[in-house]
N, C-alpha and C positions, 0 to 999 in steps of 0.2 A: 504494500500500500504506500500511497505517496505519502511521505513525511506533512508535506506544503498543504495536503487537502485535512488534516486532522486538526480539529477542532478542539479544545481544551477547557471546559469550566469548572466554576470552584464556585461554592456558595456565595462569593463575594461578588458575582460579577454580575449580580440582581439587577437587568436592563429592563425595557421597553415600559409599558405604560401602568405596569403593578406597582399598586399600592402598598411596599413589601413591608413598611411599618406598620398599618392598618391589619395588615394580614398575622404578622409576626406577634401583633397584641391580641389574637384570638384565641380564646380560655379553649376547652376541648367542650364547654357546656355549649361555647358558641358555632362550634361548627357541628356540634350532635345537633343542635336546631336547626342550624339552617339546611342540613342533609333532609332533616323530616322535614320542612316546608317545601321542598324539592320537588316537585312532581314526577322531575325528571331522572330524580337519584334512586340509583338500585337498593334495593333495602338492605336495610345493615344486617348481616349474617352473624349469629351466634355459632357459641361452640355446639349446639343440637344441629346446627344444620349441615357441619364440618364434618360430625358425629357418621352420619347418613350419607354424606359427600362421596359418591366413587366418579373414578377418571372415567372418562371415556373417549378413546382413542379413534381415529377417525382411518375409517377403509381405507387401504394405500392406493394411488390411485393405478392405473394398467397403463402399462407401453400399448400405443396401437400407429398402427402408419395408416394416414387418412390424407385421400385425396382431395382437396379442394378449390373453389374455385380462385386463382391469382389474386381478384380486386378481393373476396371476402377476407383472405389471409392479409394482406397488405393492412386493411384497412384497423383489423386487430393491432399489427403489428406498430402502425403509427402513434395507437396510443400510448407504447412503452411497457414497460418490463413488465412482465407478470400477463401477456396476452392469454398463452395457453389456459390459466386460470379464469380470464374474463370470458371466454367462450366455453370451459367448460360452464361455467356460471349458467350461462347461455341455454346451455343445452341442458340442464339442469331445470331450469324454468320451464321448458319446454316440453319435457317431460312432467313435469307436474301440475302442470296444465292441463296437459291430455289425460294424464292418469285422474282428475278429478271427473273429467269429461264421462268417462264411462262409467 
């Protein structure tokens, strides 16, 4: 890896538009509240729920060679790393779609 492209921080180097004193004076009562007014915060997980917690590991996915059309691959491929993933996505939807259908 390039030396020149690695990037370095340290707790001190507290930039852009945060409020880091405002934030750094927050009790633990006051970020447990404002998680519960959150609509949008995942619920806070106890040790019962860690208890029950198992992994679960996702199918590996299959080598296949597949013919497609030029402009469809290209067009994947413009949008950057990680296309093969965006079209399985793709075909993922597509099948679940149909599989509701019937």
């Amino acid at each position: 890896m390039n030396e020149r492209r690695i990037v370095r921080r340290s707790r001190r180097d507290r930039k852009g538009k945060t409020d880091w004193a405002r934030v750094d004076a927050l009790t633990d009562e006051d970020i447990a509240k404002a998680v519960a007014e959150d609509p949008d915060a995942a619920p806070l997980l106890d040790a019962e729920w860690f208890k029950q917690a198992r992994i679960v590991l996702p199918e590996p996915k299959v080598a296949v060679s597949i013919r497609l059309d030029r402009e469809v691959l290209d067009w994947f491929k413009r949008l950057g790393p990680g296309y093969q993933t965006r079209m399985n996505a793709v075909l993922r939807a597509y099948v679940q779609a149909h599989r509701k259908s019937r």
